[in-house]
FIDO-407257 format. One record per residue (C-alpha): z, y, x. Coordinates in pm, whole numbers, plus 50000, padded with zeros to 5 digits. Each point is the difference from the previous one (the first is absolute). Example, Ala and Ser with C-alpha at 12.3 -4.5 7.8 and 13.67 -1.06 7.14 Angstrom:
<recs>
507804955051230 499345034450137 
</recs>
This chain:
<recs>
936341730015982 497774991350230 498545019250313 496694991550215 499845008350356 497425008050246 500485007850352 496795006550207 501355028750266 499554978150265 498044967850140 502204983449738 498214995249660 503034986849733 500185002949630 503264988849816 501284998149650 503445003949908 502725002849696 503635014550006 501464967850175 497434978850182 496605000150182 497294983849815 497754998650262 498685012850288 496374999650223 499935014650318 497464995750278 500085013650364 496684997550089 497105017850145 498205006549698 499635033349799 502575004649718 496735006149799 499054960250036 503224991749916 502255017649744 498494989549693 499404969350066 503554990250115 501105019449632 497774976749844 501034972350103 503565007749925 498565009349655 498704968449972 502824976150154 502305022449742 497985001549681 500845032150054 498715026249718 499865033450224 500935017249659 503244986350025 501175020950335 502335030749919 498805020550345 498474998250322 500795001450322 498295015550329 501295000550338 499495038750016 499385007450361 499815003050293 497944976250201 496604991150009 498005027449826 497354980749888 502284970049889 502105027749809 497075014149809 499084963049909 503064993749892 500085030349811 496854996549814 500604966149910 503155007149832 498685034049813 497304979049880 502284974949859 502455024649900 496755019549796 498814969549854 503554984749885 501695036349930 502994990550217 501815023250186 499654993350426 502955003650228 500095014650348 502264984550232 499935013150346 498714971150214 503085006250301 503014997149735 497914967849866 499684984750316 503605003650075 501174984649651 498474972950179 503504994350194 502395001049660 503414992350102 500015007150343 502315018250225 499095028850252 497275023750011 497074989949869 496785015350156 496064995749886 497045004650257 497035002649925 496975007750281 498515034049894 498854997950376 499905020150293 503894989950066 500565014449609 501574981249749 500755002649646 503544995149949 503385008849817 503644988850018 501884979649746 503374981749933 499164970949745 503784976250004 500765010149582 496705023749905 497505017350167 501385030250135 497105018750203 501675016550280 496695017050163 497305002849758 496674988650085 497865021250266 497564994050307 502065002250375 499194996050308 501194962550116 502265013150305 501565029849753 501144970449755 501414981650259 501885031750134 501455005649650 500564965949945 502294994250291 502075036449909 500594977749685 501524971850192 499884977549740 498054965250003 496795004249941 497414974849783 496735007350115 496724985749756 496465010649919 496815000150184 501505025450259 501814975850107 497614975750290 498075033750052 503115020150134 502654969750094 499315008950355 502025035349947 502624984349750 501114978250299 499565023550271 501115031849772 502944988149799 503925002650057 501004993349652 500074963649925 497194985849800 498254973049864 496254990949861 499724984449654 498934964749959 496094995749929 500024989849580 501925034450002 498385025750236 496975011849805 499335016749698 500434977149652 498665009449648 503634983149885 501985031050144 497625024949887 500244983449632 503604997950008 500605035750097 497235007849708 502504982449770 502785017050137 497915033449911 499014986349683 503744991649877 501245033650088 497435016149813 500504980349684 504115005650004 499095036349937 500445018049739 496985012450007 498014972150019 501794979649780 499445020549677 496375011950102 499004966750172 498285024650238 500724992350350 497625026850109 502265026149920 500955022650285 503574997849945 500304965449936 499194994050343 501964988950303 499925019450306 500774994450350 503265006550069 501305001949640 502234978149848 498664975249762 500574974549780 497714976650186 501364964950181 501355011250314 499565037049946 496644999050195 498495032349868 496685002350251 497474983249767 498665025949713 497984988449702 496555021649961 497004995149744 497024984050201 498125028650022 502955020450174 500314972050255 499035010850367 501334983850325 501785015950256 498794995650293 502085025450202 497415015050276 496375003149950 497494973850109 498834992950329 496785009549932 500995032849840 502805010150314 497084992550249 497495019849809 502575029750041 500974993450319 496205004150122 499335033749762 503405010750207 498214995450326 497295013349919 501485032049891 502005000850290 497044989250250 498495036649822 499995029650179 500925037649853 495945010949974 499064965249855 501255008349624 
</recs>
């Protein structure tokens, strides 16, 4: 089988292809440029480097959200479209649990940040040593909350993600709990990790059943759940196979334009006196 990637939640622009055992390859550029400029292009060149036939991919996956809401709608379109035109299935993988796949093997607490600003982050808990057990799924939290929780925890901490320069000032003056920061190949988001969770998604729904005798991976109840067990490597159960027109991101609060717009129809009602309506 074999899975494509695309991660665009964040700064980070990366497209990866992968099988059941190894990477193929992998593009990823950190770069002050729009994911727009740079997405397709990258997969094209991997296309080309390859001789890759697109036809010959099994699924597709999309770092799901949250992050950047314009990178996320990118990303989103860009795999629908290629999902449409190919009739492959697409993947969401929540773009926290990818991002902490990122530190396979490790021992303690692993812990992604990323800057939703305003001393909010976008974060979740995980333990990755044998599998990827998620621990505290993925939510926005105030940066001095998650610190608080972290050091009831007490255990070491591995801090990565785009959080982590922005707030580092209030992980050093904040934390108890011991803790560390990732090394730099590893502390931003990869298209590898959101491919290989794809896979892992992908595997678990074609052990089913189900899918097996209909060779429909669609199927509601061939799908893997969070929080389920699964037949999946690992028994990572957060990624969920959808059609591409059922794919939508989750971005997890509104946008900022949207929150302000409220915020100043809430004023205004409130600025209102009782003989003004």
């Amino acid at each position: 089988m074999r899975v494509l990637g695309i991660e665009s939640s964040s700064l980070v622009a990366s497209v990866a292809l992968a099988t059941e055992d190894s990477m193929i390859a992998e593009y990823t550029v950190n770069f002050k440029k729009t994911h727009s400029q740079t997405l397709l292009p990258m997969l094209d060149e991997i296309v080309k480097l390859l001789e890759l036939d697109l036809e010959t991919i099994d699924a597709i996956a999309v770092a799901g959200g949250p992050g950047s809401f314009t990178g996320l709608r990118i990303g989103a379109a860009t795999a629908k479209g290629l999902g449409l035109a190919l009739k492959k299935p697409l993947i969401h993988v929540p773009t926290v649990d990818a991002m902490a796949y990122n530190m396979w093997g490790a021992a303690g607490l692993v812990c992604p940040i990323m800057d939703a600003r305003r001393n909010q982050v976008y974060t979740g808990l995980y333990h990755v040593e044998t599998e990827l057990k998620v621990v505290m799924e993925q939510q926005p939290m105030d940066m001095r909350e998650l610190t608080e929780r972290l050091n009831q925890r007490g255990e070491q901490v591995i801090f990565l993600g785009d959080g982590v320069p922005v707030y580092k000032a209030i992980i050093q003056n904040e934390m108890e709990a011991p803790y560390i920061f990732a090394p730099a190949h590893m502390n931003r988001q990869r298209g590898a990790s959101v491919a290989v969770l794809g896979m892992t998604a992908l595997l678990s729904c074609s052990e089913t059943q189900n899918c097996q005798s209909s060779g429909n991976c669609f199927d509601e109840s061939s799908r893997c759940r969070h929080g389920e067990s699964c037949t999946g490597a690992g028994g990572y159960c957060g990624a969920r196979l959808v059609t591409p027109e059922e794919f939508v991101p989750d971005y997890l609060r509104k946008p900022q334009a949207e929150r302000q717009r409220e915020a100043e129809l809430l004023a205004g009602v409130a600025g209102k006196l009782p003989g003004d309506y």
